[in-house]
C-alpha positions as CSV (number, residue, x, y, z in Angstrom):
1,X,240.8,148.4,241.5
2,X,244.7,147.6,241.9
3,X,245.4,151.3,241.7
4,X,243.0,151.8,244.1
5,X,244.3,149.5,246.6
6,X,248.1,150.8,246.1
7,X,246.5,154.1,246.6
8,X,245.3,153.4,250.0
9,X,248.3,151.4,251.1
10,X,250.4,154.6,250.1
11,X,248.6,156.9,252.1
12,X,248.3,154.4,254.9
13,X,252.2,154.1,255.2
14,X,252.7,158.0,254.7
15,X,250.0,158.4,257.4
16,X,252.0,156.1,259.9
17,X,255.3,157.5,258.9
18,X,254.3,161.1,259.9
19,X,252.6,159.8,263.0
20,X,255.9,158.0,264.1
21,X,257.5,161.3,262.8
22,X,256.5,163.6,264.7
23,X,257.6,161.5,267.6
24,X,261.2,161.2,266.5
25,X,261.2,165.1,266.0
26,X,260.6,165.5,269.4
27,X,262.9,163.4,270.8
28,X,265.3,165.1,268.3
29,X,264.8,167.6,270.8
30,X,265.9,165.9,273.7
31,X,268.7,164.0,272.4
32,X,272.4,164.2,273.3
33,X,274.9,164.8,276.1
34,X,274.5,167.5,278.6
35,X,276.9,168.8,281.2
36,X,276.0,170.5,284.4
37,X,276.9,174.1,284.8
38,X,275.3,175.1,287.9
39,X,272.3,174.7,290.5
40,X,270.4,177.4,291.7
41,X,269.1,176.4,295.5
42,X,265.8,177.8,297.0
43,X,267.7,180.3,299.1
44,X,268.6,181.5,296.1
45,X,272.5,180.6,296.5
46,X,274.3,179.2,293.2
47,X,277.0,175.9,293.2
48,X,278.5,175.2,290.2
49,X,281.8,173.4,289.5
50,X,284.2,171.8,291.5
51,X,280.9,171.8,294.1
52,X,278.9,170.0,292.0
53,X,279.1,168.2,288.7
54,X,276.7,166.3,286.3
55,X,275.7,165.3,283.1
56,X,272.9,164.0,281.1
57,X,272.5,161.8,278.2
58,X,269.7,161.2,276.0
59,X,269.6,158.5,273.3
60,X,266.3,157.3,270.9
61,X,265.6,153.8,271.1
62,X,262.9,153.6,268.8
63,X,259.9,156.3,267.4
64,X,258.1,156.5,270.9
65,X,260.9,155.4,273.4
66,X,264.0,157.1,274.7
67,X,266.8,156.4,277.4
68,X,268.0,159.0,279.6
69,X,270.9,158.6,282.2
70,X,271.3,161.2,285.2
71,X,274.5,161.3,287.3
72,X,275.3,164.1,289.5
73,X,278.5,164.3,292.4
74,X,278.5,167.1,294.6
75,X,281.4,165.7,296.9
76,X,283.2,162.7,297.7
77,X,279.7,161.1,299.3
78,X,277.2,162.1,297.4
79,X,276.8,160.8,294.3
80,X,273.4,160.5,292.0
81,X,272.3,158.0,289.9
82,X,269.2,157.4,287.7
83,X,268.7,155.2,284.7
84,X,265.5,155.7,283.0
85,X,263.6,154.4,279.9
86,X,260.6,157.2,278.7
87,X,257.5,156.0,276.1
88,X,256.1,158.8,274.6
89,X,252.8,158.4,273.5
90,X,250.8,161.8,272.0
91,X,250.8,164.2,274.7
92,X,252.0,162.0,277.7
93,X,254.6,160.0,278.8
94,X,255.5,157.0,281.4
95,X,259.1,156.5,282.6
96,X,260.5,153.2,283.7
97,X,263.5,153.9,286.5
98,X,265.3,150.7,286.3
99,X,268.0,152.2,289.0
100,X,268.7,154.8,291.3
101,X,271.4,155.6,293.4
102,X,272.0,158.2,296.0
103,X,268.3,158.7,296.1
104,X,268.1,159.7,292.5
105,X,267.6,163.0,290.6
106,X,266.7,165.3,293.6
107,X,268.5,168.6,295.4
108,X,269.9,166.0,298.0
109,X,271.3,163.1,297.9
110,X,270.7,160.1,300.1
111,X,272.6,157.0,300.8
112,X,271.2,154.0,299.4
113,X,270.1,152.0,295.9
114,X,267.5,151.1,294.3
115,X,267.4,148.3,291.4
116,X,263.6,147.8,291.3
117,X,261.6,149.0,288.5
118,X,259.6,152.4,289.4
119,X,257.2,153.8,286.7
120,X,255.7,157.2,286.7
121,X,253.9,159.4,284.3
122,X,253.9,162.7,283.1
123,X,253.3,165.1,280.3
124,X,254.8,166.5,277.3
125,X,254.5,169.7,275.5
126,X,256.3,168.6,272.1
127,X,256.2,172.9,270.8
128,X,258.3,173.9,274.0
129,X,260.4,170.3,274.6
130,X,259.0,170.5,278.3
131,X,258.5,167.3,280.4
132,X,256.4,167.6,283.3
133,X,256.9,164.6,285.7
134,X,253.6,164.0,288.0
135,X,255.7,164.7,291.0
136,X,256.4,168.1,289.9
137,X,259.9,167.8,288.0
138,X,260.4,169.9,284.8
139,X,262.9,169.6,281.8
140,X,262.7,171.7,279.5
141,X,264.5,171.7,276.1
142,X,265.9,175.2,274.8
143,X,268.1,174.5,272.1
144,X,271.7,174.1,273.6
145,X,270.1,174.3,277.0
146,X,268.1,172.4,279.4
147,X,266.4,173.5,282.5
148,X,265.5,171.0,285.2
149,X,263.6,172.6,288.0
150,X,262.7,170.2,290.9
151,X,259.9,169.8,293.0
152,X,261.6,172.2,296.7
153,X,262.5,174.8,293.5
154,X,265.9,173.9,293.0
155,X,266.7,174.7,289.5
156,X,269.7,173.3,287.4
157,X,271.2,174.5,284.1
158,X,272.7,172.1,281.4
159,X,274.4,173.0,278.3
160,X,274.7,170.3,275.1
161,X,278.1,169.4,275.1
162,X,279.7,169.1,271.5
């Protein structure tokens, strides 16, 4: 009966530790410091460097969680800001913006802060590392790159630093 019951509380903890896996794997993924190297516009015109610069960091917090931190400049006044905390939960995930500044991640910025807590929802398609926010935003994972198209079609390329 003891063996048994050591049985099932092995395979319980394997089960559990390849759930919580699979999670990390993803976020794996996702994880590191990105630079900016250029945006794309809807007209189809390209900035890249000194017009506009950026990075991207993303760092695991636990098996489901992850905090990501946006900053772009593309001049002396216009500076974006957005600190964010993601849950990742199967097939979905919600984000927590704790801050915001300059309007946050968008294709222009806009003067102004925001410090209260804004939480939205999206998907996640763990094969292809591709986040779908609900209001349209994409990142998606490809190795050393990341693509983040936005909502007016604006797309921006990152490359993994280091």
């Amino acid at each position: 009966m003891r063996s048994v019951a050591l049985s099932l509380l092995s395979a319980m903890v394997l089960f559990m530790a390849a759930g919580c896996s699979e999670e990390v794997n993803v976020q794996d993924k996702f994880t590191g410091l990105w630079t900016l190297e250029n945006r794309k516009m809807p007209d189809g015109k390209t900035i890249q460097s000194p017009q506009i610069s950026g990075w991207f960091e993303w760092s695991v917090m636990d098996q489901t969680r992850g905090h990501a931190t946006f900053a772009l400049s593309s001049g002396e006044n216009n500076i974006q800001f957005v600190g964010a905390v993601y849950t990742i939960s199967g097939n979905a995930f919600t984000r927590e913006v704790y801050v915001q500044i300059g309007g946050g991640y968008r294709s222009v910025s806009e003067a102004g802060y925001d410090a209260k807590a804004k939480t939205d929802q999206g998907q996640i398609d763990a094969d292809r590392a591709v986040l779908t926010h609900a209001d349209g935003v994409t990142l998606t994972f490809e190795g050393e790159k990341l693509t983040v198209t936005l909502g007016d079609g604006t797309v921006d390329t990152w490359k993994k630093a280091g």
